[in-house]
C-alpha positions in Angstrom: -4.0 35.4 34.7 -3.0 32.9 32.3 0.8 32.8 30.1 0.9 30.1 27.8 -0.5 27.0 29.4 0.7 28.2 33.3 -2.7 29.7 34.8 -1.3 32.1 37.9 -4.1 33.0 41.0 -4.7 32.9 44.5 -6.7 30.1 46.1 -8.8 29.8 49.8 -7.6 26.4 51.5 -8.5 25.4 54.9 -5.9 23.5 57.4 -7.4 20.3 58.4 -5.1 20.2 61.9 -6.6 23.6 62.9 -9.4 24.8 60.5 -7.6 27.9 59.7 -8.8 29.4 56.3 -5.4 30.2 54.1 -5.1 32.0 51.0 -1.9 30.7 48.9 -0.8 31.5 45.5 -1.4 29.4 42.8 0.4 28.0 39.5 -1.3 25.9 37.4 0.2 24.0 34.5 -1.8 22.8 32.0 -0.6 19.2 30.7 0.0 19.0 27.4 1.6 17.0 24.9 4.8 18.7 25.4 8.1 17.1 25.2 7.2 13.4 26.5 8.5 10.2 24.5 5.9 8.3 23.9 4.7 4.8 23.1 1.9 2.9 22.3 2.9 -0.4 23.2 -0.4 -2.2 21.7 1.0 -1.7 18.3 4.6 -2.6 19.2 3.3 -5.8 21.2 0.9 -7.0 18.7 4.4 -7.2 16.5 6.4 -8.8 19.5 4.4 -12.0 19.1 6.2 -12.5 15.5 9.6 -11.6 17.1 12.3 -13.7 18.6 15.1 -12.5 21.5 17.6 -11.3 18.9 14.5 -9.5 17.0 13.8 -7.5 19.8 17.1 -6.3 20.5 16.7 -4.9 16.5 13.8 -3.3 17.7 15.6 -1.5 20.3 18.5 -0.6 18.3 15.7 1.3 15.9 14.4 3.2 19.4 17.7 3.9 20.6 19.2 5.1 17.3 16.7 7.0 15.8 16.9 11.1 15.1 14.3 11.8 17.8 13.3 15.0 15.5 12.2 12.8 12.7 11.7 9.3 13.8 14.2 8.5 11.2 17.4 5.7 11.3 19.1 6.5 8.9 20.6 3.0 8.3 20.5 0.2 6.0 19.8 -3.5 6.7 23.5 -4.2 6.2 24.7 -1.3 8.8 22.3 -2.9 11.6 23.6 -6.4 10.9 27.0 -4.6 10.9 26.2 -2.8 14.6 24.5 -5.1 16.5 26.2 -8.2 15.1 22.9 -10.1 14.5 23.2 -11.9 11.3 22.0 -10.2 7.9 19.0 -12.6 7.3 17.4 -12.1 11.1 17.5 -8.3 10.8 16.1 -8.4 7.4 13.0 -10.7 8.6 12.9 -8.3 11.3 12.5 -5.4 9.4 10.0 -7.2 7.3 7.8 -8.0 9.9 7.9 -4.6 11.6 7.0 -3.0 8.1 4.2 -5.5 7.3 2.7 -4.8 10.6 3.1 -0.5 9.8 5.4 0.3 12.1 8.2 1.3 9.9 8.6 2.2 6.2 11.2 2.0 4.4 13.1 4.0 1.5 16.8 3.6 0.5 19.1 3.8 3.5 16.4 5.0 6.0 13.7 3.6 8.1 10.8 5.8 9.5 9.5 4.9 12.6 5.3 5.2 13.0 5.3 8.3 15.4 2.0 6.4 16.2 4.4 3.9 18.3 6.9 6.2 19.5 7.6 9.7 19.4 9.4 12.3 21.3 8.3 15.9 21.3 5.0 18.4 20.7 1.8 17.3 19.5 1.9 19.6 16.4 5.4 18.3 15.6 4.1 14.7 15.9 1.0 15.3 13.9 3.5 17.1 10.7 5.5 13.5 11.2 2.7 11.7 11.2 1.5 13.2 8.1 5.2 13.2 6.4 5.1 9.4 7.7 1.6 8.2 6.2 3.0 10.1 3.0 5.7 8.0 2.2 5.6 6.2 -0.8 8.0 3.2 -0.5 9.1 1.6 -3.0 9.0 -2.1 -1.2 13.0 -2.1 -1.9 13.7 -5.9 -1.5 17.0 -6.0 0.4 18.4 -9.4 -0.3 21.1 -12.0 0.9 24.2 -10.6 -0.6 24.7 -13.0 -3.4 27.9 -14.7 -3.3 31.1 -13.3 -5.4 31.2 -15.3 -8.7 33.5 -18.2 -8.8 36.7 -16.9 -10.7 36.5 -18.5 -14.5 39.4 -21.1 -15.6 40.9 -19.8 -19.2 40.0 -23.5 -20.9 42.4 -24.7 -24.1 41.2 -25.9 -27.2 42.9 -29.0 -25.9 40.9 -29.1 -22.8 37.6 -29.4 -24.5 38.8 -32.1 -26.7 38.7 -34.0 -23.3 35.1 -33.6 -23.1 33.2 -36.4 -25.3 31.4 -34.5 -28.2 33.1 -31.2 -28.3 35.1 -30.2 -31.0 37.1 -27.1 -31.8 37.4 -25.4 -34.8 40.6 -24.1 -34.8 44.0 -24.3 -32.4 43.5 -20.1 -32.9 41.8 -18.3 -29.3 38.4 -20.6 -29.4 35.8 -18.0 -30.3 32.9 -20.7 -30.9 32.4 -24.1 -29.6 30.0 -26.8 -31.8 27.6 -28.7 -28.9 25.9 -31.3 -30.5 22.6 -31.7 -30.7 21.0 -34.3 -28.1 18.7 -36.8 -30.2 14.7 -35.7 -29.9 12.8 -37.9 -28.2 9.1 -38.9 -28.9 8.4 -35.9 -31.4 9.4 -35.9 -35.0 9.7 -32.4 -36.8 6.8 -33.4 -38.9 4.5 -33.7 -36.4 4.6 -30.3 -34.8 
């Protein structure tokens, strides 16, 4: 009688230490692809080889914080700098490499994780993720360096400029235009062009 993927019967075994012949009930479990974590290290590895220490802890952080449901982190490359304390420019190379190689994609504030590499759950469930993951149209969002603040600007005078050799202002009134001189052209008359 089978329920599901058990398989119940009744099975002749014979005792090696006295040659009896025993009937015993049996359960059978079919294995299946049922609520195991999974993954397929050759894809991961062939990634390692690109990756430093620090790199691989990243990776790690991905695996250990992901929503197992989804194979989703739903972080930026700021927030893992932020959490691991592994500087902004290492986890963004990271992240790079790992997405170059197909093992993540990326859209804004999430990274999906290749259920091809890791995945925990059924095997229908990882096939829909699969197809949601091979679906997703990224649109190569370059995360950058934050650029540094701007320097604060200096109010300058009318007066200051007159410091500066060939700058003239037209007015002591709020300077609203300043007059650069022209530098002289070199080798090329107007004429000739």
């Amino acid at each position: 009688m089978k329920q599901g993927n058990l398989s119940f019967g009744s099975e002749a075994f014979i005792k090696e230490e006295t040659g009896e012949r025993v009937v015993a009930q049996t359960v059978y479990q079919e294995a299946s692809d049922t609520n195991f974590e999974k993954i397929w290290l050759a894809h991961v590895l062939m990634s390692l080889n690109e990756l430093g220490n620090k790199k691989i802890q990243i990776l790690g952080y991905l695996f250990k914080n992901r929503i197992v449901s989804h194979n989703i982190v739903p972080k930026t490359v700021q927030d893992i700098a932020n959490e691991t304390g592994i500087s902004y420019p290492t986890v963004l190379e990271t992240i790079k490499v790992l997405e170059k190689n197909g093992l993540i994609k990326r859209k804004t504030g999430k990274i999906y994780l290749d259920p091809g590499m890791i995945f925990k759950g059924t095997h229908d469930n990882r096939m829909r993720i699969m197809f949601e993951f091979r679906n997703i149209n990224t649109t190569q969002e370059q995360e950058q360096e934050p650029s540094p603040q701007p320097k604060q600007l200096k109010a300058v005078t009318a007066a200051d400029l007159a410091k500066i050799p060939g700058f003239t202002a037209e007015s002591k009134k709020p300077i609203t235009s300043i007059k650069i001189p022209k530098a002289p052209r070199t080798g090329v008359q107007e004429n000739e062009i």
